[in-house]
C-alpha positions as a printed NumPy array, in Angstrom:
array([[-35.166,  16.768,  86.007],
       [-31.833,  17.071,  87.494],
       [-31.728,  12.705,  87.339],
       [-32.902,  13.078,  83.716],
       [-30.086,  15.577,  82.525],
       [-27.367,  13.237,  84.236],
       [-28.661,  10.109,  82.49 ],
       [-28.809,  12.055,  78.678],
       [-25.285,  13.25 ,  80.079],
       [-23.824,   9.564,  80.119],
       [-25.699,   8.559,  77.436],
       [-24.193,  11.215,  74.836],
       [-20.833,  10.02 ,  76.498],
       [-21.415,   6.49 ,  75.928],
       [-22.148,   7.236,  72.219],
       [-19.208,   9.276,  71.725],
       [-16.602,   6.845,  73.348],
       [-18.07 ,   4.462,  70.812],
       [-18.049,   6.664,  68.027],
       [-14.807,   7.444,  68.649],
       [-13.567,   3.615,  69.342],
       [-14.892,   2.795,  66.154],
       [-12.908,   5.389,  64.093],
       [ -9.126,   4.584,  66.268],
       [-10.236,   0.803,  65.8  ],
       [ -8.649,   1.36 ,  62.321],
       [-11.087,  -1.721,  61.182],
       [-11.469,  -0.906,  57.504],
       [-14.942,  -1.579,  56.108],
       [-16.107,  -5.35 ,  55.34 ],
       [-16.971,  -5.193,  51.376],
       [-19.849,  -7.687,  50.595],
       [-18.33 , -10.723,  48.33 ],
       [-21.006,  -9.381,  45.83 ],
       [-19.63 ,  -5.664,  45.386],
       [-16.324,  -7.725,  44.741],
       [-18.313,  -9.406,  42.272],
       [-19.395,  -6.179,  40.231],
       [-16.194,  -4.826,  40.919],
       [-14.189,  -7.812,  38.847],
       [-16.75 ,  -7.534,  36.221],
       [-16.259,  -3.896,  35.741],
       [-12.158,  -4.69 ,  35.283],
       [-13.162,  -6.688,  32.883],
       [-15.676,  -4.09 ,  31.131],
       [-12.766,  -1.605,  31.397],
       [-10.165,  -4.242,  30.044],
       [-12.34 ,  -5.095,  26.965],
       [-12.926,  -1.445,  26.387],
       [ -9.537,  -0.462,  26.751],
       [ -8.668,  -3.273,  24.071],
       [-11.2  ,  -2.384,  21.413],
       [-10.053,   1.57 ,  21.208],
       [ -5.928,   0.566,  21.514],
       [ -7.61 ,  -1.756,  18.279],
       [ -8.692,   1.306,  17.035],
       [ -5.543,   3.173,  17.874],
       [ -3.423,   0.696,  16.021],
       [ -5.467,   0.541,  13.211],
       [ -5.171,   3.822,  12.449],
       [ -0.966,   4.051,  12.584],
       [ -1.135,   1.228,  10.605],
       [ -3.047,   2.857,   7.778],
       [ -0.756,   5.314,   8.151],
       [  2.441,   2.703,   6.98 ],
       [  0.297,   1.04 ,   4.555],
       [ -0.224,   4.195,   2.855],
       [  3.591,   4.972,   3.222],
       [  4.543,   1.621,   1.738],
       [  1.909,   1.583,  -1.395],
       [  3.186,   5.309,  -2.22 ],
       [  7.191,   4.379,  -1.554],
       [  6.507,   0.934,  -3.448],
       [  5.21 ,   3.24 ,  -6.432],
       [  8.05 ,   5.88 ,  -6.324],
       [ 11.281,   3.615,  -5.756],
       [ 10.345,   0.195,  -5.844],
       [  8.676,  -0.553,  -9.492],
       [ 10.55 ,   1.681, -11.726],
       [ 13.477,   0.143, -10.561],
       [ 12.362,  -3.206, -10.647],
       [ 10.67 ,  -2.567, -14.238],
       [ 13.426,  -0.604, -15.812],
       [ 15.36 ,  -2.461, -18.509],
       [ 18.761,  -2.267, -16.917],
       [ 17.527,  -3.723, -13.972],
       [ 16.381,  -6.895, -15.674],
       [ 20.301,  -6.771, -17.929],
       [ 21.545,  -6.834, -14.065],
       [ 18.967,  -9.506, -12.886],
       [ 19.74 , -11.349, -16.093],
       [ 24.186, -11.373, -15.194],
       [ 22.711, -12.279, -11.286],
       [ 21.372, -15.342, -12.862],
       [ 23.905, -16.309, -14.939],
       [ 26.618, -15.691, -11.811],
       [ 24.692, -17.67 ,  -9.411],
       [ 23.994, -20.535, -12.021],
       [ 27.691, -20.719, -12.133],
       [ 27.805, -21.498,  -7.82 ],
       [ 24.115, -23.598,  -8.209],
       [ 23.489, -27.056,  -7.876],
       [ 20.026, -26.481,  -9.508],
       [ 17.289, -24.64 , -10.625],
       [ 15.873, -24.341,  -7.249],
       [ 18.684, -23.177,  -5.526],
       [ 18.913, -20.352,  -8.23 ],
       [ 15.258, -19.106,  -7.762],
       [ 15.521, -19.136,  -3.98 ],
       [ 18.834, -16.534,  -4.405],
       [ 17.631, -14.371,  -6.566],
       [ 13.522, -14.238,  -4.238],
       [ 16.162, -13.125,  -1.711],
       [ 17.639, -10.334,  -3.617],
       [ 14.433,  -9.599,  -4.398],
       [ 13.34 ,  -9.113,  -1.157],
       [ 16.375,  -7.46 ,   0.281],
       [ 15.394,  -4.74 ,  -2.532],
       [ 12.541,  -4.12 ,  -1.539],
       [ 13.288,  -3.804,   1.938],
       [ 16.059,  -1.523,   1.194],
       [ 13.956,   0.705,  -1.18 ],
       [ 10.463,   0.929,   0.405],
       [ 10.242,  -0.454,   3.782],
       [ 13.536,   0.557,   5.785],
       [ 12.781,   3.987,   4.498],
       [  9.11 ,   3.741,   5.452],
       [  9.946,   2.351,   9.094],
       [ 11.722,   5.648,   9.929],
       [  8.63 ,   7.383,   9.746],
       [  6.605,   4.459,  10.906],
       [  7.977,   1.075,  12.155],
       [  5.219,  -1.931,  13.316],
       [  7.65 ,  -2.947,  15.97 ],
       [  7.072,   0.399,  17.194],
       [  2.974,   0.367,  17.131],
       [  3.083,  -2.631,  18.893],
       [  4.941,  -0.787,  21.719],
       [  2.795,   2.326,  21.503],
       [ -0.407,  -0.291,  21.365],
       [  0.717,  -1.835,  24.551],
       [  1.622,   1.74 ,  26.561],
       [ -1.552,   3.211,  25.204],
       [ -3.844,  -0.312,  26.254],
       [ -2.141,   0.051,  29.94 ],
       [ -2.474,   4.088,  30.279],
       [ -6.765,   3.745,  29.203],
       [ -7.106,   0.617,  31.266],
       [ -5.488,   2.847,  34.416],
       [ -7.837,   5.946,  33.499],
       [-10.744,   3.668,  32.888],
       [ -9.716,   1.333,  36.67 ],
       [ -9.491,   5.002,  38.491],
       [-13.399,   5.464,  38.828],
       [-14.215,   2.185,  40.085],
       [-13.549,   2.132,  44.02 ],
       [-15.31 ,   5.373,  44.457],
       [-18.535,   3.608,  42.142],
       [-18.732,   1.038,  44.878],
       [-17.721,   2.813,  47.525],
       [-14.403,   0.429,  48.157],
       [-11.81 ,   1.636,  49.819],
       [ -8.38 ,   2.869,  47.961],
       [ -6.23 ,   0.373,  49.541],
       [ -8.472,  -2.64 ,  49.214],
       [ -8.861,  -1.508,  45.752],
       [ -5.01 ,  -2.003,  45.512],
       [ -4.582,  -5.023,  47.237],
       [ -7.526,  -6.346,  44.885],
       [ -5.18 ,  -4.927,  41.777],
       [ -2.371,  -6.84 ,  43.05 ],
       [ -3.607, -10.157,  42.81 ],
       [ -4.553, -10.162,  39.494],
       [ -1.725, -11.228,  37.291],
       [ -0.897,  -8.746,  34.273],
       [  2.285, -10.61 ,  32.663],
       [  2.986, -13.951,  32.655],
       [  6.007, -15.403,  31.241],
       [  8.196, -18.501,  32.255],
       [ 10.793, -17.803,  35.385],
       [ 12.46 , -15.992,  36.406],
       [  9.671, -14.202,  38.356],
       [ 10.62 , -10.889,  37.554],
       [  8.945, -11.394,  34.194],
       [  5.674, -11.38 ,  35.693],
       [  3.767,  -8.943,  37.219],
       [  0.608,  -8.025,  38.464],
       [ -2.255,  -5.584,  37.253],
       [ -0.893,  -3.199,  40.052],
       [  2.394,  -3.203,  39.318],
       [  1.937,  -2.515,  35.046],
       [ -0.47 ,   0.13 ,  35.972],
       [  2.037,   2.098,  38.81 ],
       [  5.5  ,   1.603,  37.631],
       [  7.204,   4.524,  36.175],
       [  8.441,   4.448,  33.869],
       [  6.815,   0.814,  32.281],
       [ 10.051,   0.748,  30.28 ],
       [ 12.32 ,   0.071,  33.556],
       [  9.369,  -2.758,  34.651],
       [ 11.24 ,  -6.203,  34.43 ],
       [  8.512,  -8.008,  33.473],
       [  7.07 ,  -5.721,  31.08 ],
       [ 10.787,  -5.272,  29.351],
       [ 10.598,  -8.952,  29.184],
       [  7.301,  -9.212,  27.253],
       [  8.477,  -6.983,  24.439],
       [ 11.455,  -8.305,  23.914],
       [  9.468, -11.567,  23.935],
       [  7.436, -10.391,  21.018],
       [ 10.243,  -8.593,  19.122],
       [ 11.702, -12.319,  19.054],
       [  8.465, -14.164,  18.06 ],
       [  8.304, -11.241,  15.468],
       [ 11.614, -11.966,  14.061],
       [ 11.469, -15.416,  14.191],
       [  8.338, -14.883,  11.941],
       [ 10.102, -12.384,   9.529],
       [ 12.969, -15.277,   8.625],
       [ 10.655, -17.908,   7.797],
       [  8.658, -15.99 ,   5.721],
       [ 11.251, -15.081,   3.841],
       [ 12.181, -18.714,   2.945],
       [  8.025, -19.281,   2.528],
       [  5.202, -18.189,   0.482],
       [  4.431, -15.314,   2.805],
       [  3.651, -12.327,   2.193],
       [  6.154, -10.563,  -0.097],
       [  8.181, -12.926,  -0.618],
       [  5.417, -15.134,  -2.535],
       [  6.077, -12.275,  -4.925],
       [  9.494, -12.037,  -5.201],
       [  9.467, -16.27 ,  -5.567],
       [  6.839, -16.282,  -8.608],
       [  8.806, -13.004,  -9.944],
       [ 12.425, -15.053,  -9.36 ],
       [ 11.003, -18.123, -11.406],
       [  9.327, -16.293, -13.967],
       [ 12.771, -14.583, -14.611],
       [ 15.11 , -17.306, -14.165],
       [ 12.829, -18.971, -16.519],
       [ 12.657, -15.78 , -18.952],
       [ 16.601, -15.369, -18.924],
       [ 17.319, -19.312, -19.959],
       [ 18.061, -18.417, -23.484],
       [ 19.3  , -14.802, -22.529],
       [ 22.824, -16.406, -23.581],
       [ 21.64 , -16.186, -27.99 ],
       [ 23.805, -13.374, -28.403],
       [ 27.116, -14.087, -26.136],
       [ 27.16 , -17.701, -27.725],
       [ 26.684, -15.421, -31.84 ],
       [ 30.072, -13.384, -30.42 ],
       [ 32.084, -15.798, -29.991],
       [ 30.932, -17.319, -33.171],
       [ 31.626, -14.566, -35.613],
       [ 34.283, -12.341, -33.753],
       [ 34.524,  -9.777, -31.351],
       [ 33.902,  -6.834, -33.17 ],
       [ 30.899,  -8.032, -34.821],
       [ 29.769, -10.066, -32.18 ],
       [ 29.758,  -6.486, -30.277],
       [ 27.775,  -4.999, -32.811],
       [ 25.168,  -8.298, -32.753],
       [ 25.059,  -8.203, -28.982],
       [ 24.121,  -3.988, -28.881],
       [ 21.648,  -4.254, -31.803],
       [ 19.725,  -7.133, -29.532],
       [ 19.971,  -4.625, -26.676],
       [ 18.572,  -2.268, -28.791],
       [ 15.867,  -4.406, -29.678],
       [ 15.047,  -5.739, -26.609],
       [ 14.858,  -2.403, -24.795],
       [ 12.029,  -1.067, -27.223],
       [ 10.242,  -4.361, -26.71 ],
       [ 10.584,  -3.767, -22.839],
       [  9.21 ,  -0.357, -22.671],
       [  6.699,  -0.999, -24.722],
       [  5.731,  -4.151, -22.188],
       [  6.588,  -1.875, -19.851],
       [  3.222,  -0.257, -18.399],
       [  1.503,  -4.093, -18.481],
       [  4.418,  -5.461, -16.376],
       [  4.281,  -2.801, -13.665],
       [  0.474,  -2.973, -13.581],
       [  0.845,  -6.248, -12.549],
       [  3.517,  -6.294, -10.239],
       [  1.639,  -3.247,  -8.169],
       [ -1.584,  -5.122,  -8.027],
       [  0.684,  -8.303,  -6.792],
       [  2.576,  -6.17 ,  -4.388],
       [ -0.893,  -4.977,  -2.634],
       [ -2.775,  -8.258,  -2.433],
       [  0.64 ,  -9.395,  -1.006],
       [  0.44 ,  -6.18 ,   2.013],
       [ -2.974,  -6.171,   2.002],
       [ -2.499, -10.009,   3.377],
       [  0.82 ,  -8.528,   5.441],
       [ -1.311,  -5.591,   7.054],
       [ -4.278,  -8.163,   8.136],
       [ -1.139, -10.54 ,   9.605],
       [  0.037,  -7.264,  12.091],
       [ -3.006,  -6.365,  13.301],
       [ -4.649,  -9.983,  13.745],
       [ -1.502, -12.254,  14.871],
       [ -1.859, -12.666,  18.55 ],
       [  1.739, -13.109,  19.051],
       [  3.719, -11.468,  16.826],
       [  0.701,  -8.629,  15.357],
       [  1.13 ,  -5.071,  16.609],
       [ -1.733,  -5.945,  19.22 ],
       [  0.21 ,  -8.719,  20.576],
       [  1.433,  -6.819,  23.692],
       [ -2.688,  -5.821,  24.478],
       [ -3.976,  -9.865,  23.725],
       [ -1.093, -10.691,  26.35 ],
       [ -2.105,  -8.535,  29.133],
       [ -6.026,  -8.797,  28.55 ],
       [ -5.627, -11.943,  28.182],
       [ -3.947, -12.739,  31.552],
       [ -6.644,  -9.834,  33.434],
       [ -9.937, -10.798,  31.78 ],
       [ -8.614, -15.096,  32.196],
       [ -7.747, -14.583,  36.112],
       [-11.333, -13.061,  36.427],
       [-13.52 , -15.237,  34.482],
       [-14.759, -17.321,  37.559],
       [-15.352, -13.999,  39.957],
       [-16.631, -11.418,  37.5  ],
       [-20.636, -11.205,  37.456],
       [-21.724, -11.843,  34.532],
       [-22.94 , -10.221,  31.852],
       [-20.201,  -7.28 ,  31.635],
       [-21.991,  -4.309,  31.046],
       [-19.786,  -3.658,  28.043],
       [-19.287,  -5.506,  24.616],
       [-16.896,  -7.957,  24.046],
       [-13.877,  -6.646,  22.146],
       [-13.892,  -7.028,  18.428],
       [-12.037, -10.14 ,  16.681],
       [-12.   ,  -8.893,  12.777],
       [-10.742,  -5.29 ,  11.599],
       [-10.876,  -3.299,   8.485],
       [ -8.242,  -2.869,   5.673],
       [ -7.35 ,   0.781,   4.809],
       [ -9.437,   2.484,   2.901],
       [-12.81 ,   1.328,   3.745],
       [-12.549,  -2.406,   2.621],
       [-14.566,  -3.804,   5.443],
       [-13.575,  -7.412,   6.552],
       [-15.957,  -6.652,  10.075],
       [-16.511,  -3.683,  12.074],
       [-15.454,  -0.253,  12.068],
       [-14.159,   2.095,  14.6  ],
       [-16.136,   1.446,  17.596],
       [-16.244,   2.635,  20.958],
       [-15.853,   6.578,  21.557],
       [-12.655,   8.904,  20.716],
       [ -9.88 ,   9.135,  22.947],
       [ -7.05 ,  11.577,  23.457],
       [ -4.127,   9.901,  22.518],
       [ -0.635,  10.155,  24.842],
       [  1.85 ,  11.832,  23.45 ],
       [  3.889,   8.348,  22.425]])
């Protein structure tokens, strides 16, 4: 007995000093290349999650600014564009820049620019104060990386990986991508842990990146058939065209004197005006319903556009995750594929809904 308590003795002993070699080894856990597997694929789950509600999240500030512009564009924008003085002042714009013209052309591009410099002035400068897109797409972006951290948090504990190699694993999957220097790219890690994102090179980088793209955008349009300014262009020749024989009365004043050409020229301003206003409700029926097919096509642009759209940011960064994953992931992520088509305000469905479930929003 006394041989027998000896030998369980040394053999508790022996287990312990292993025990405790094993645990002040400081060998961290060997993680199965298949966990790593299910682990990618559920960065990519979270990734296309994370993209379909910032979708949603967009979406819904954008509705917000088209509502803003279609009410501002009713207030400010048409009854000064309709009004008869305005089209006496469009009509001495033309005759002014016909005097500085080489052509026809050149006159109907100037006055499209007016036009649109109008417009921006009346509806959407004012609008942007309350809601700018430059601004969603910067909101987008923070909100896309803040889910995508929440939604990242739960998986080491899910596969039972440790923190750190969770971290290291973060860290080689590229976030940002852009051309050298290398400071303007970074890795998953680094977007998801720097504080504030604003201060991250890389990330500074990217939306200044897509500010450009977005302005580079803006000034072609505005020389194109974009958008708005296919309306101010068809309005532009339509009035230059209108305002050709706007010159009846000066060329009757000189003819029969000042003072009765004065009296000729008010009585066809008289004239003129009643015939306006009475054209008047037709003309600003159709400019509205021009104006909104034009942002209706403008609203789809920002939230589709994968470069310059308010989602640009998000398509950049999933983009670069889900791409650097596609060969390690296990397929078939357990969640659906982010949506490609959205809906315009209102109800008028071009695809899905809202999908996914509600979020609490940051405060940005």
């Amino acid at each position: 007995m006394s041989n027998l308590r000896v030998l369980i003795v040394v053999w508790l002993a022996v287990l312990a000093g292993c025990s405790t070699s094993d645990r002040t080894s400081g060998r961290p856990p060997v993680i199965p290349e298949s966990t790593w597997r299910q682990v990618d694929s559920d960065i990519v789950a979270a990734s296309q999650d994370a993209t379909r509600q910032t979708s949603n999240y967009a979406q819904e500030l954008m509705a917000e600014w088209m509502d803003l512009v279609y009410r501002r564009t009713d207030a400010e924008f048409i009854p000064w564009f309709s009004s008869y003085w305005t089209r006496q002042s469009l009509s001495m714009r033309v005759t002014w820049y016909r005097l500085n013209a080489e052509g026809k052309e050149e006159v109907v591009d100037r006055l499209a620019l007016y036009l649109q410099g109008q417009y921006q002035d009346r509806v959407l400068k004012p609008v942007a104060k309350e809601i700018d897109p430059d601004r969603v797409m910067e909101k987008a972006t923070k909100f896309y990386i803040w889910l995508l951290g929440e939604l990242l948090r739960k998986i080491p504990e899910r596969y039972g990986v440790p923190q750190d190699q969770f971290d290291r694993r973060l860290k080689d999957i590229p976030a940002v991508a852009l051309a050298p220097p290398g400071s303007h790219s970074a890795s998953l890690h680094q977007i998801l842990h720097a504080g504030p994102i604003d201060r991250l090179p890389a990330y500074a980088a990217l939306i200044a990146r897509i500010h450009q793209a977005s302005a580079d955008t803006a000034a072609r349009a505005r020389t194109s058939s974009a958008g708005i300014s296919s309306v101010a262009r068809r309005t532009s020749e339509r009035l230059t065209a209108e305002l050709a024989t706007s010159g009846v009365a000066s060329a009757l004043s000189a003819a029969v004197g000042r003072a009765a050409g004065m009296a000729i020229s008010l009585g066809a301003a008289g004239f003129n005006s009643m015939t306006h206003e009475s054209e008047r409700p037709k003309m600003e029926a159709q400019l509205r319903r021009s104006l909104n097919e034009a942002f209706d096509e403008e609203w789809l642009e920002l939230m589709r556009n994968p470069d310059t759209g308010v989602l640009a940011g998000v398509h950049h960064l999933a983009g670069r995750i889900e791409g650097s994953l596609a060969h390690t992931a296990a397929p078939p992520p357990r969640l659906e594929p982010a949506p490609q088509e959205v809906s315009l305000p209102g109800g008028q469905s071009l695809g899905h809904g809202h999908a996914g479930g509600a979020v609490a929003y940051p405060p940005w």
